[in-house]
N, CA, C and O atoms as a MOPAC input file, in Angstrom:
PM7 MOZYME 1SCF
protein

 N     81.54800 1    90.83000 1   105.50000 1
 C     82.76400 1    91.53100 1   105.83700 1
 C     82.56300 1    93.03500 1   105.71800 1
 O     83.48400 1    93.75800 1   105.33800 1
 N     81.45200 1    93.47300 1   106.01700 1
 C     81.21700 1    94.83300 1   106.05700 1
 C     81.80900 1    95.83900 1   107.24400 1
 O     81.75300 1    97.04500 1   107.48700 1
 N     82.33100 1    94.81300 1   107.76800 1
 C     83.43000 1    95.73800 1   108.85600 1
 C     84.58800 1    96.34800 1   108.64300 1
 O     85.12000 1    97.15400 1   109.40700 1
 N     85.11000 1    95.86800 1   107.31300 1
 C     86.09600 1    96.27700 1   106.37400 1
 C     86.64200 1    97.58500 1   106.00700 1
 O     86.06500 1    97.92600 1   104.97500 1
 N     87.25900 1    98.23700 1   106.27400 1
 C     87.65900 1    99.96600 1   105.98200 1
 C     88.73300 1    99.63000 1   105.07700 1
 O     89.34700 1    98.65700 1   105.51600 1
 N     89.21300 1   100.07000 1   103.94900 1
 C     89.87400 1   100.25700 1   103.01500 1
 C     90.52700 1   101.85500 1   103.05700 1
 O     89.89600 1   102.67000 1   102.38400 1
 N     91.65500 1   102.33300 1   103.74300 1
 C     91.95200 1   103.58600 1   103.65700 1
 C     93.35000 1   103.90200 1   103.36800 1
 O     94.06100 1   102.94900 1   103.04900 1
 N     93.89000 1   105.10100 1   103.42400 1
 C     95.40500 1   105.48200 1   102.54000 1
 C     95.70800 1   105.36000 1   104.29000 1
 O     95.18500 1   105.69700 1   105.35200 1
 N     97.05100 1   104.55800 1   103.71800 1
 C     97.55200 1   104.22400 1   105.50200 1
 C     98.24000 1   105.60800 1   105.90400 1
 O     98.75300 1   106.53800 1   105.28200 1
 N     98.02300 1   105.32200 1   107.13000 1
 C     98.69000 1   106.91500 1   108.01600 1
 C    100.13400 1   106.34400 1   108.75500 1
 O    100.54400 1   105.21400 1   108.49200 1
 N    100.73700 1   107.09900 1   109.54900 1
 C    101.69600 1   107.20900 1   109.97900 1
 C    101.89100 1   106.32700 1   111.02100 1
 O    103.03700 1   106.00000 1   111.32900 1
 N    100.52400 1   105.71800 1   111.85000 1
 C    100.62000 1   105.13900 1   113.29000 1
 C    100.48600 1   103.99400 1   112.47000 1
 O    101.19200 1   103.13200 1   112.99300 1
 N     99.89400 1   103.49600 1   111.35900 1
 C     99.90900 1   102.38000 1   110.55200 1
 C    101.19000 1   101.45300 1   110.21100 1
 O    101.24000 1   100.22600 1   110.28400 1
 N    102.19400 1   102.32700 1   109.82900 1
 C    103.88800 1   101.83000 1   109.78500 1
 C    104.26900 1   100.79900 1   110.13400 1
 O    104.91100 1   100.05100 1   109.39700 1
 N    103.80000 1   100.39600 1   111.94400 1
 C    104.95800 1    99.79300 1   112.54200 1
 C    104.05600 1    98.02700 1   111.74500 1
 O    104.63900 1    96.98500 1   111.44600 1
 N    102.68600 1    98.31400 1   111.64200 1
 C    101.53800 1    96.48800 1   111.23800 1
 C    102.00100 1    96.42600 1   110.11600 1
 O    102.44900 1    95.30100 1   109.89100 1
 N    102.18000 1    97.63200 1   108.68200 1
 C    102.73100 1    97.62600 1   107.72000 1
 C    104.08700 1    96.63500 1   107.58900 1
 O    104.18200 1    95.56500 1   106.98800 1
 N    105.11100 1    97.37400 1   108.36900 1
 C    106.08300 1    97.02700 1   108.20500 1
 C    106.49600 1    95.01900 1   109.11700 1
 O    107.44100 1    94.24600 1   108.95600 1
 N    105.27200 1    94.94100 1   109.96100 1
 C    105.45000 1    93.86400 1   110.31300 1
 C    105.15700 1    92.45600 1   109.39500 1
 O    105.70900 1    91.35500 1   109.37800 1
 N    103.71300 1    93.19600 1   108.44400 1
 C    103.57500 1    92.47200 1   107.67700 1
 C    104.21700 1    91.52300 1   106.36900 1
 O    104.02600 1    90.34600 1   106.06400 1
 N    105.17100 1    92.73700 1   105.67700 1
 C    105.76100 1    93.17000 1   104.64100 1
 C    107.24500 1    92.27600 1   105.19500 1
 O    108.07700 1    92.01200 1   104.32600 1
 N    107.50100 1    91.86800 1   106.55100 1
 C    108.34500 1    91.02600 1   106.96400 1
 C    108.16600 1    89.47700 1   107.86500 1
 O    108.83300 1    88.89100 1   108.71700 1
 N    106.67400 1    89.18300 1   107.02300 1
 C    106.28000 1    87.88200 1   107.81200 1
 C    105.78300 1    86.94900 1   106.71800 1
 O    104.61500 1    86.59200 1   106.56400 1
 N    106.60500 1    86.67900 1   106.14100 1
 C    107.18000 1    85.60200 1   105.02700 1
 C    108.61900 1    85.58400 1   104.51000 1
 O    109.47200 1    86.47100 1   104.48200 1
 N    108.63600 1    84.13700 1   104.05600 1
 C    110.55200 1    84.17200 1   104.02700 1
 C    110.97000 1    85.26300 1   103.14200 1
 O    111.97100 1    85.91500 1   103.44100 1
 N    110.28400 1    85.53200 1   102.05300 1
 C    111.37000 1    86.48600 1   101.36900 1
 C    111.09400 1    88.43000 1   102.05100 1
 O    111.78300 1    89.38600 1   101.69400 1
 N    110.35700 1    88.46500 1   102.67900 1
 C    110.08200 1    89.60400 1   103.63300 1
 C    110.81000 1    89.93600 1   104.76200 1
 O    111.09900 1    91.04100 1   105.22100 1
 N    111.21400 1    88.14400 1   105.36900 1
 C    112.31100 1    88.40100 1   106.66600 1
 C    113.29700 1    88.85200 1   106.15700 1
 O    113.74300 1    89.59800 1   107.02800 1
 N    114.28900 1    88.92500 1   104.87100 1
 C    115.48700 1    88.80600 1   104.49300 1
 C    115.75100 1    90.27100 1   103.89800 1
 O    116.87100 1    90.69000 1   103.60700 1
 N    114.42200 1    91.06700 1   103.74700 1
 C    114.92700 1    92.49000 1   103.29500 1
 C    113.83200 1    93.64800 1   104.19900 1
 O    113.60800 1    94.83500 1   103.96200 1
 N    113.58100 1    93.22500 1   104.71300 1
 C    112.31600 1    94.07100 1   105.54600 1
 C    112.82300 1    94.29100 1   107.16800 1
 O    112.86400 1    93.28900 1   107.88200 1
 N    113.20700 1    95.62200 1   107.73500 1
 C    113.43900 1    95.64500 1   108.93900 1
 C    112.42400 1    96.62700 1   109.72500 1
 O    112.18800 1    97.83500 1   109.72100 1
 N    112.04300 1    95.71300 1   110.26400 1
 C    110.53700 1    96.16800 1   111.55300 1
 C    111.13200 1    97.12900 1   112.59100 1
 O    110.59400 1    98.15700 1   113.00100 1
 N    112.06700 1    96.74100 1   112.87300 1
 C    113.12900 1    97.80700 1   113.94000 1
 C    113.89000 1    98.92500 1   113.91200 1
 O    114.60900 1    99.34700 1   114.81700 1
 N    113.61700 1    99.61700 1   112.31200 1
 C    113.92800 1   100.23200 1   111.60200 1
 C    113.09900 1   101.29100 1   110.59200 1
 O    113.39100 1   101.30800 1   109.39600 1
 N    112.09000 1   102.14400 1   111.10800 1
 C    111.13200 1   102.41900 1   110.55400 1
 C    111.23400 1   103.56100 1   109.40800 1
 O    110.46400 1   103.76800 1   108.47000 1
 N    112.50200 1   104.28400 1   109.79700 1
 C    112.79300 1   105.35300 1   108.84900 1
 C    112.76400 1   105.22100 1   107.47100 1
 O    112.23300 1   106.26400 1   107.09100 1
 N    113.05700 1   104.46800 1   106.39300 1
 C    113.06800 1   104.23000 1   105.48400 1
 C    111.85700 1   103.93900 1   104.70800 1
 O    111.73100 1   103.72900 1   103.50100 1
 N    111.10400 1   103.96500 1   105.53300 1
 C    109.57200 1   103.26000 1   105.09800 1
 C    108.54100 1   104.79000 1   105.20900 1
 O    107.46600 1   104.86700 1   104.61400 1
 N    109.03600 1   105.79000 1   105.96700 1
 C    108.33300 1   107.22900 1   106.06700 1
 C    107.90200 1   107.90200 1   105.01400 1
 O    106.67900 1   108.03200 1   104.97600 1
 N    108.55700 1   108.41300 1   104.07000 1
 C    108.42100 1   108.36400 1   102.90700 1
 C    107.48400 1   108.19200 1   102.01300 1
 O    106.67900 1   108.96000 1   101.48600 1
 N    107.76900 1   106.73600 1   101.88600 1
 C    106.81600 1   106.64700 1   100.38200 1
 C    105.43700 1   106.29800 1   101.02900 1
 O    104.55500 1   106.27600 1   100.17000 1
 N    104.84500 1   105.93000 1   102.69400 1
 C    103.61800 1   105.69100 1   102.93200 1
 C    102.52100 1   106.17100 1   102.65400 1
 O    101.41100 1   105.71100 1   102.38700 1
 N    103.05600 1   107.36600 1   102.76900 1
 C    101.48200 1   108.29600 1   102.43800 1
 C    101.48700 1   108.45100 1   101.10900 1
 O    100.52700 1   109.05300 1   100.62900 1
 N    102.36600 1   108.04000 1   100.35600 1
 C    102.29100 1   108.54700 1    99.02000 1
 C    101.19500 1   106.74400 1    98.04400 1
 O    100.38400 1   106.51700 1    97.14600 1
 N    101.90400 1   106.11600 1    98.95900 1
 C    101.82600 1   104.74400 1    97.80900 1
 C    100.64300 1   103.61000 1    98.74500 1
 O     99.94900 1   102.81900 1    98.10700 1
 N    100.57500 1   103.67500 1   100.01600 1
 C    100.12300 1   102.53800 1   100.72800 1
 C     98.64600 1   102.90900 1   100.78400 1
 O     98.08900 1   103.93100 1   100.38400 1
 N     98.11300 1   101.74800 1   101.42200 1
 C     96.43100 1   101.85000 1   101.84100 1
 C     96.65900 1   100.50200 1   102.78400 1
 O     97.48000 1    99.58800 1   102.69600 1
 N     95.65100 1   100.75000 1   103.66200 1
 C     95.68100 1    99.38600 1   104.49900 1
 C     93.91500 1    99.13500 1   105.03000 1
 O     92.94800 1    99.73400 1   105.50100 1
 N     94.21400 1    98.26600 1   104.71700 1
 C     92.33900 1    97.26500 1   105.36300 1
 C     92.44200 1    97.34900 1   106.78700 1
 O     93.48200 1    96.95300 1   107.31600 1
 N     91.55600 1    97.78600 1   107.44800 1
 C     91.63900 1    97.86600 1   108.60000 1
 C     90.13500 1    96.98500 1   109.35500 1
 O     89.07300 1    97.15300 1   108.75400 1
 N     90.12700 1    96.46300 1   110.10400 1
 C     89.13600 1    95.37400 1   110.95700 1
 C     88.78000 1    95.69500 1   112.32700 1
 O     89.47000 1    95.18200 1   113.20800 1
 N     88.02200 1    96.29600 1   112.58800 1
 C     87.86000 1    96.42800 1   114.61900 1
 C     89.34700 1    97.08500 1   115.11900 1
 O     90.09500 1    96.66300 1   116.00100 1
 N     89.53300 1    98.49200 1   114.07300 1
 C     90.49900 1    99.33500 1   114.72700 1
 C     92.35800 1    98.91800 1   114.14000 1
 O     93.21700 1    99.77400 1   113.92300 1
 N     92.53500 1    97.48900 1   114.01200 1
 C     93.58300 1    96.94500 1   113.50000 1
 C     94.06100 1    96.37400 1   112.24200 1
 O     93.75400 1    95.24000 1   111.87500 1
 N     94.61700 1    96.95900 1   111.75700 1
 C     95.37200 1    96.53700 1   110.50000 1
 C     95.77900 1    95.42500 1   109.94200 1
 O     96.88000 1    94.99700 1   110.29000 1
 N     95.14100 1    94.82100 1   109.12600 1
 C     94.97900 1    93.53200 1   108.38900 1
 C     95.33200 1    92.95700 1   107.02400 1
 O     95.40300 1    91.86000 1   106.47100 1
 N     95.48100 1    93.98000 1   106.81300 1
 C     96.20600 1    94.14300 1   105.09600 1
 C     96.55000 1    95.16500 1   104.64700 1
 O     95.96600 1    96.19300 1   104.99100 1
 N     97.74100 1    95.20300 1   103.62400 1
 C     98.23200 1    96.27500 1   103.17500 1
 C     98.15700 1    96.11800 1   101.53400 1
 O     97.93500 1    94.98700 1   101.10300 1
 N     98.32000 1    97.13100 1   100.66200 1
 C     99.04700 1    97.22400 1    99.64900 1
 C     99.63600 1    98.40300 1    99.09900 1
 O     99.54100 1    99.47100 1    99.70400 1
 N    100.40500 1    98.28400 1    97.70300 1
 C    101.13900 1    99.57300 1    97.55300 1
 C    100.60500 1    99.80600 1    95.69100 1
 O    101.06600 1    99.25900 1    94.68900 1
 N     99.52000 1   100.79900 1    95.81900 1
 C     98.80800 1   101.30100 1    93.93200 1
 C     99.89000 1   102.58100 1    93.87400 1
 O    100.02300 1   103.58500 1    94.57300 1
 N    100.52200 1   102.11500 1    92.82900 1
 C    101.25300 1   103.14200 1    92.22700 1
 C    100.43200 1   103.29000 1    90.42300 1
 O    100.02200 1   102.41700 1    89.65900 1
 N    100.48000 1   104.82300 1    90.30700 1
 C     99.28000 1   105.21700 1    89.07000 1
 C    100.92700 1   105.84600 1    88.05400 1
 O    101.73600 1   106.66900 1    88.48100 1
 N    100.96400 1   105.38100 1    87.17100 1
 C    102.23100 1   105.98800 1    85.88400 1
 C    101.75500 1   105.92700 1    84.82700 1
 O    101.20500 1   104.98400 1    84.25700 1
 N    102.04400 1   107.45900 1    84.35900 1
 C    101.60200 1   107.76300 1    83.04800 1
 C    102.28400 1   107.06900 1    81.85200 1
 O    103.49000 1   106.93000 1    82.05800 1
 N    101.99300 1   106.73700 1    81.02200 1
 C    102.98400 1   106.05400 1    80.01600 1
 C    102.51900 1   107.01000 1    78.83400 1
 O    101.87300 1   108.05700 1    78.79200 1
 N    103.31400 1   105.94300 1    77.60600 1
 C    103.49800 1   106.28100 1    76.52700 1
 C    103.36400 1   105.71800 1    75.25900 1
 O    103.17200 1   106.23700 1    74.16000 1
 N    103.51000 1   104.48200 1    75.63900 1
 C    103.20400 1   103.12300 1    75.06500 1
 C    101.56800 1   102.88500 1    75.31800 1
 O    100.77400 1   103.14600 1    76.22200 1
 N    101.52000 1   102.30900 1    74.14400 1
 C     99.52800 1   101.65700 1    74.28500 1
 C     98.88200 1   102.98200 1    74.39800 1
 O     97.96500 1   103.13500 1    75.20500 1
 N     99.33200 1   104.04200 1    73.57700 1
 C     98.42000 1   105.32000 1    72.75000 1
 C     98.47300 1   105.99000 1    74.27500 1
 O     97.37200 1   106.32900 1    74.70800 1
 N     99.65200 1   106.22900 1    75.16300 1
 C     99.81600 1   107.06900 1    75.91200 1
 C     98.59000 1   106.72400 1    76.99000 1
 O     97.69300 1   107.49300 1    77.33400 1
 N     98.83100 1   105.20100 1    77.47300 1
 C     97.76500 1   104.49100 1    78.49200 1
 C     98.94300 1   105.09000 1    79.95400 1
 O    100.16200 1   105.25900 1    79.91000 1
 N     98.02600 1   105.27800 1    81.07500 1
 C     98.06300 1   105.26000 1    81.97300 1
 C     97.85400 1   103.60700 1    82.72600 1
 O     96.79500 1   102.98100 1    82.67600 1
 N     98.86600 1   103.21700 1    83.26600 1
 C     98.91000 1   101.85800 1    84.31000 1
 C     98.81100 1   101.79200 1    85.83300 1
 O     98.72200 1   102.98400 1    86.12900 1
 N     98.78400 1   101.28000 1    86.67100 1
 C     98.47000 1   101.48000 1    87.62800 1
 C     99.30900 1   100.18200 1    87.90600 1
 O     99.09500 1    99.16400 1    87.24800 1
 N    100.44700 1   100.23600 1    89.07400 1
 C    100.75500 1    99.05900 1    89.83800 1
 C    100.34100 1    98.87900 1    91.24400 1
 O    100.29100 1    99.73500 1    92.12700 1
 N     99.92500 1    97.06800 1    91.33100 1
 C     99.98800 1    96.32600 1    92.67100 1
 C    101.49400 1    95.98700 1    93.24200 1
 O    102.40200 1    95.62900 1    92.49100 1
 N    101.60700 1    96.10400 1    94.29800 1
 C    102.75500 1    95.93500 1    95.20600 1
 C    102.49600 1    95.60300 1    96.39200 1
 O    101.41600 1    95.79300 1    96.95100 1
 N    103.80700 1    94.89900 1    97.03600 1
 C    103.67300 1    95.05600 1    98.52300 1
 C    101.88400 1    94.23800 1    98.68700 1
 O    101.07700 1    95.14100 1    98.90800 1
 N    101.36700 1    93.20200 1    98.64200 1
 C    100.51200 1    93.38700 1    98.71900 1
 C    100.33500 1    91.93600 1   100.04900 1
 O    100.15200 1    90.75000 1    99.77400 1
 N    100.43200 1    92.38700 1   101.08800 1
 C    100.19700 1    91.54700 1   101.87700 1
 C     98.73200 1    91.42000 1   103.13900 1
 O     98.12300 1    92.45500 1   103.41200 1
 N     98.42600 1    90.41700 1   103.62800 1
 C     97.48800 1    89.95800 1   104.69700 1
 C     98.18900 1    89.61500 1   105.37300 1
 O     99.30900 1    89.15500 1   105.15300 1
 N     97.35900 1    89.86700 1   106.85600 1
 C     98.13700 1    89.35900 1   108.10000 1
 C     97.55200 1    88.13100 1   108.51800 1
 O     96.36400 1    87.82100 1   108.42600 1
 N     98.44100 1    87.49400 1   108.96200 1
 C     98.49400 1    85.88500 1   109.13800 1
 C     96.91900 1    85.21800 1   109.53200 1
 O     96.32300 1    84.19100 1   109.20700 1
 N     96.65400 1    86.23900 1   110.29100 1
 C     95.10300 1    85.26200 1   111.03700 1
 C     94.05400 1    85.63700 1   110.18300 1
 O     92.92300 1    85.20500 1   110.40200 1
 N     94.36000 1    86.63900 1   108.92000 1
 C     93.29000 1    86.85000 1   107.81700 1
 C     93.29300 1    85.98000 1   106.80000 1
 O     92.42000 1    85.69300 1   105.98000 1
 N     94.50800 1    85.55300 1   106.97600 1
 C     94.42800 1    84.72100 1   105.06600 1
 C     93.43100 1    83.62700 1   104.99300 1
 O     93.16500 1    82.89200 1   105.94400 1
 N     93.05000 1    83.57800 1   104.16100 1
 C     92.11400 1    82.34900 1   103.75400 1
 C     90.53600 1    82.95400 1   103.62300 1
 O     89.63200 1    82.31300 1   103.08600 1
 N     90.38200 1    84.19200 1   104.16200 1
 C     89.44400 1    85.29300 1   104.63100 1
 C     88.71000 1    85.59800 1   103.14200 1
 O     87.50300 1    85.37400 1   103.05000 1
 N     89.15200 1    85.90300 1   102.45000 1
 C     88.93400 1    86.73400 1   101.24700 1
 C     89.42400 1    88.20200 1   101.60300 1
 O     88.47200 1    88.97600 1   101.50000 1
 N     90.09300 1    88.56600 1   101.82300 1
 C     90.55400 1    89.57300 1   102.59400 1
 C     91.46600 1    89.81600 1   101.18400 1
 O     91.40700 1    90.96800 1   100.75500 1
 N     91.99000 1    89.22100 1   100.70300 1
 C     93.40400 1    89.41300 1    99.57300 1
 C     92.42000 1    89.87900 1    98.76900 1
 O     92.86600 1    90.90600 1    98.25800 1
 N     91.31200 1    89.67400 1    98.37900 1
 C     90.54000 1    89.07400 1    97.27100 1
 C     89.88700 1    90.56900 1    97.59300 1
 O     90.28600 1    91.42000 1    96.79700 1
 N     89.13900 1    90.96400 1    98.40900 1
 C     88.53400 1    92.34700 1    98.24300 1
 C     90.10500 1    93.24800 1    98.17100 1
 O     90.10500 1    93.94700 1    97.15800 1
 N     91.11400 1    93.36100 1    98.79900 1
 C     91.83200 1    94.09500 1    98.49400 1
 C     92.37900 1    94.41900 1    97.10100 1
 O     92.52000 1    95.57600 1    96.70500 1
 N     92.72900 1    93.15500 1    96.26400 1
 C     92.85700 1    93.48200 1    94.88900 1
 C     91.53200 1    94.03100 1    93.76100 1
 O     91.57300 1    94.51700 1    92.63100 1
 N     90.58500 1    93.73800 1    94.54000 1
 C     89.07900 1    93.97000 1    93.71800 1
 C     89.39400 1    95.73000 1    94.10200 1
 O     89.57200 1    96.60700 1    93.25700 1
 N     89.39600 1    95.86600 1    95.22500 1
 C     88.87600 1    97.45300 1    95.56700 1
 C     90.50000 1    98.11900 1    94.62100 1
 O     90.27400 1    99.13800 1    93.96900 1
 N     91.83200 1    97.64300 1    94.56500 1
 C     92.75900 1    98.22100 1    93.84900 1
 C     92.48400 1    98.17300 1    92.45900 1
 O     92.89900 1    99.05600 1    91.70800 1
 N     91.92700 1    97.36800 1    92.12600 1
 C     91.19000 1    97.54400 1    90.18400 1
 C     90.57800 1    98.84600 1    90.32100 1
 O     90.91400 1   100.01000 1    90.10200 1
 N     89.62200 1    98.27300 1    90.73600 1
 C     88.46800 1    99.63800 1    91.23100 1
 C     89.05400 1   100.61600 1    91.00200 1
 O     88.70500 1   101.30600 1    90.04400 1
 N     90.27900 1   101.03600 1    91.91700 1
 C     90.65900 1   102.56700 1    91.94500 1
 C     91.01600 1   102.81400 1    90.96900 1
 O     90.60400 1   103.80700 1    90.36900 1
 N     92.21900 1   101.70300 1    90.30900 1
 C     92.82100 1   101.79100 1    89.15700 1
 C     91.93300 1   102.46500 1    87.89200 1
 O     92.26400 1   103.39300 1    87.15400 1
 N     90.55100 1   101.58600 1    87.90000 1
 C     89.14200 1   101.92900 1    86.86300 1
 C     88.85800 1   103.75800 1    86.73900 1
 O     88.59300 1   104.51400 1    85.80400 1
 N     89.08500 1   103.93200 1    88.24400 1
 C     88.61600 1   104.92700 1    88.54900 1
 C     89.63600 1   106.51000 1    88.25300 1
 O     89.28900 1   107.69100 1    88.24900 1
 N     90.77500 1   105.95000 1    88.06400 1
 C     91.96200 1   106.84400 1    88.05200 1
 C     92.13000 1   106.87200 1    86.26700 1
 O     93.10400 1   107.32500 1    85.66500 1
 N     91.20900 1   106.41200 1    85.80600 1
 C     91.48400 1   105.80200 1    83.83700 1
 C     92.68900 1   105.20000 1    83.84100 1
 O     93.52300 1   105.47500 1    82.97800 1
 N     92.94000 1   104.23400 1    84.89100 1
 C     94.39400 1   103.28000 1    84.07800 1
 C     93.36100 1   102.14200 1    83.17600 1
 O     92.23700 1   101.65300 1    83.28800 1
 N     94.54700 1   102.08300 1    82.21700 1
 C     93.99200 1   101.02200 1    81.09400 1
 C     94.50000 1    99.96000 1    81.39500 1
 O     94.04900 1    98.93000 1    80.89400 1
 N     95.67800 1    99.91300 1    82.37800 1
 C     96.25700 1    98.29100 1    82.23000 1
 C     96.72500 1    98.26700 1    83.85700 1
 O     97.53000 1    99.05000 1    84.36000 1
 N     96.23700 1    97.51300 1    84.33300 1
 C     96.48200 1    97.04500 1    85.81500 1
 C     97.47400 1    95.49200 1    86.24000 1
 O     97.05600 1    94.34600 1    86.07700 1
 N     98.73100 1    95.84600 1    86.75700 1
 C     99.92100 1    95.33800 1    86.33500 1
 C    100.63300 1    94.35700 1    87.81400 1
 O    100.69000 1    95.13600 1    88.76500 1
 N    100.89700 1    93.64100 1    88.01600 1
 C    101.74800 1    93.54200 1    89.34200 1
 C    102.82200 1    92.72800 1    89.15300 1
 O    102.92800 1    92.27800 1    88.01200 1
 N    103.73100 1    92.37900 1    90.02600 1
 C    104.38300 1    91.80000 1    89.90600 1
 C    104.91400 1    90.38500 1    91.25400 1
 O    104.75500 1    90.57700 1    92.45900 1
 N    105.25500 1    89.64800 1    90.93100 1
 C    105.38900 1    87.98600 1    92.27800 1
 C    106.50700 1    87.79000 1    91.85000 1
 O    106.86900 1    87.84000 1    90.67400 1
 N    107.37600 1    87.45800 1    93.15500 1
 C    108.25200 1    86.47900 1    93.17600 1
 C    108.02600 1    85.07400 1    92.55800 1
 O    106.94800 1    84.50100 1    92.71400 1
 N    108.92500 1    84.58600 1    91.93800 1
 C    108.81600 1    83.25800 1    91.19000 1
 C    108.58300 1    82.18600 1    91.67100 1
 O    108.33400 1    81.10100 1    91.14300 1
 N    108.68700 1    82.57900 1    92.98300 1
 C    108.94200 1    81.59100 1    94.32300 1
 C    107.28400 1    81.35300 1    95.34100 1
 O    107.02300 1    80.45000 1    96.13500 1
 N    106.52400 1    82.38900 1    94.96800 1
 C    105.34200 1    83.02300 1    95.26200 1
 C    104.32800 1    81.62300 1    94.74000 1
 O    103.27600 1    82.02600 1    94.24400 1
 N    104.42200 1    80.46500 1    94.75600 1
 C    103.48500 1    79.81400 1    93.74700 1
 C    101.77700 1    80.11900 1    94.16600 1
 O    101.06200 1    80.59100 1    93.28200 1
 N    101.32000 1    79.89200 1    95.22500 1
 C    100.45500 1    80.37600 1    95.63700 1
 C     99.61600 1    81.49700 1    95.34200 1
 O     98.44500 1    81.57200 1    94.97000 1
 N    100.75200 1    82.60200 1    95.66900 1
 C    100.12600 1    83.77800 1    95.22300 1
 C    100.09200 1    83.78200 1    93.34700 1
 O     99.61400 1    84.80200 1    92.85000 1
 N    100.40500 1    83.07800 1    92.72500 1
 C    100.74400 1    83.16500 1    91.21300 1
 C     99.32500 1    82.66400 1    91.07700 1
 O     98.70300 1    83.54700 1    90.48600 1
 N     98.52700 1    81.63900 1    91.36000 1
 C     97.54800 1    80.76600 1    91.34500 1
 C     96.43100 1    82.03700 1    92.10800 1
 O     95.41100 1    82.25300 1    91.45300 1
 N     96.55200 1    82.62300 1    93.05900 1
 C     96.02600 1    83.77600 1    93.31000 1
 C     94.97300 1    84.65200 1    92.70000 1
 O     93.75400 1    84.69700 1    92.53400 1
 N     96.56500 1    85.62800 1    92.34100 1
 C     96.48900 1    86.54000 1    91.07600 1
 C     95.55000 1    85.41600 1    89.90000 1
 O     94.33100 1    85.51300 1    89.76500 1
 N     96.30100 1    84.52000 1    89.23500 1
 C     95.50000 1    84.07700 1    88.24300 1
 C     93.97400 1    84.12300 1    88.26900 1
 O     93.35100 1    84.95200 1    87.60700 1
 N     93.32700 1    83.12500 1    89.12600 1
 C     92.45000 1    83.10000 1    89.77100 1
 C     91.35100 1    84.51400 1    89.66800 1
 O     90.13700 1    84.39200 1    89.50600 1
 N     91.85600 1    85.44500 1    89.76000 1
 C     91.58500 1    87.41900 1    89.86100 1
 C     91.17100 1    87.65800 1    88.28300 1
 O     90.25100 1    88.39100 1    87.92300 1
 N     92.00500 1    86.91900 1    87.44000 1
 C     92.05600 1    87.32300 1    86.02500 1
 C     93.23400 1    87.82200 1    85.39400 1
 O     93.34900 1    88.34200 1    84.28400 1
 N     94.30400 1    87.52700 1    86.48100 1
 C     95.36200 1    88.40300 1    86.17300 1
 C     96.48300 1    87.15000 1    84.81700 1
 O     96.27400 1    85.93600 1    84.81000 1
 N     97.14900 1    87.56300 1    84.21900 1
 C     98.07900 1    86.44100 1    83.07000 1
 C     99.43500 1    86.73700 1    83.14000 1
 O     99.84000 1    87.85900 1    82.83600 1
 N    100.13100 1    85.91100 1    83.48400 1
 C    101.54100 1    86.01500 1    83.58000 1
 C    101.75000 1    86.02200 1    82.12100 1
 O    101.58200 1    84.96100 1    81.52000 1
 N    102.14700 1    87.23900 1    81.38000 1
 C    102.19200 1    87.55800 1    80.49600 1
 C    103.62200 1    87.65700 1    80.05900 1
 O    104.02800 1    87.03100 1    79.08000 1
 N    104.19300 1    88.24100 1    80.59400 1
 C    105.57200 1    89.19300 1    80.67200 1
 C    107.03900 1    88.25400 1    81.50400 1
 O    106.74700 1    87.77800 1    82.60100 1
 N    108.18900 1    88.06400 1    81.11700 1
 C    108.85900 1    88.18600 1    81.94700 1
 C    109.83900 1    89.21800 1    82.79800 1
 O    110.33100 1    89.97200 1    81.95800 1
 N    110.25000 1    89.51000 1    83.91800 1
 C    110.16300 1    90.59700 1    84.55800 1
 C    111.75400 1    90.53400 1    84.94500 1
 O    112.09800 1    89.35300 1    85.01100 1
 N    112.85600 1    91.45600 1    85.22700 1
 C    113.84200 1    91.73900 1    85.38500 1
 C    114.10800 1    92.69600 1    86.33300 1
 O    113.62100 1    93.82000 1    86.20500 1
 N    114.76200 1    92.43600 1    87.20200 1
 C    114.84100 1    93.75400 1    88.22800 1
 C    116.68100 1    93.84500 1    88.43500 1
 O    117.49400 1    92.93800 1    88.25600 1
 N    116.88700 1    95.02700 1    88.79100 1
 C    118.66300 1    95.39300 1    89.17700 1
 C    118.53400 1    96.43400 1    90.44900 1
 O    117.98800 1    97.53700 1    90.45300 1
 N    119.48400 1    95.46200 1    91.98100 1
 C    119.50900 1    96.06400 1    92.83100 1
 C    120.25600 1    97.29500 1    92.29900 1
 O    120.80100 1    97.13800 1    91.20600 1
 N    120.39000 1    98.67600 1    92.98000 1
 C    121.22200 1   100.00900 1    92.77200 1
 C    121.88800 1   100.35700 1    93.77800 1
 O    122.57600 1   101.37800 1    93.74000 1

């Protein structure tokens, strides 16, 4: 898979991003493809996308936060972390979370963090699989 580009997604990237990020059930129900404004923003700040023979194949979203807790550790979050349909099964997920450690390693985060829907079983078995431990339970509040 040395055809593989790993880069900070750009602007013409958006529309595969945003198609992706809405091609599973819980993606159709809050993700609008027809609607790109909202997504301008945080791309260049937070995304990267795998790219294959010119086209976009995976996305994710490394967010780096300084903390305070764990002797003032720096963390790094996975998000958003999707493959497009005719990649999965690829290892494609699998270098994408390897190369997001990586950066994480590389940025001195001490603790590399993500978070799944409960509903996600697959991806839970995934992540595990990676090394990752459902450690924590997690709480979120729409605003």
């Amino acid at each position: 898979m040395s055809d593989l580009e790993i880069r900070p997604a750009a602007p013409g990237d958006l529309p595969e991003i945003v198609a992706m990020l809405a091609d599973d059930p819980l993606g159709a129900q809050r993700e609008s493809p027809d609607d790109l404004t909202p997504y301008t923003t945080a791309l260049t700040r937070l995304a990267v996308v795998a790219v294959r023979q010119g086209r976009v194949v995976g996305t994710l979203q490394l967010t780096v936060i300084p903390g305070l807790s764990r002797r003032g550790s720096t963390r790094s979050i996975i998000e958003g972390v999707r493959i497009h349909a005719d990649e999965r099964g690829s290892g494609l997920g699998t270098q994408l979370i390897e190369w997001a450690i990586a950066e994480s390693r590389r940025q001195n985060c001490q603790l590399v963090q993500l978070t799944s829907d409960h509903t996600r079983t697959d991806a839970h078995r995934f992540y595990e699989r990676l090394g990752f431990e459902a450690t924590h339970v997690g709480f979120k509040m729409s605003t």
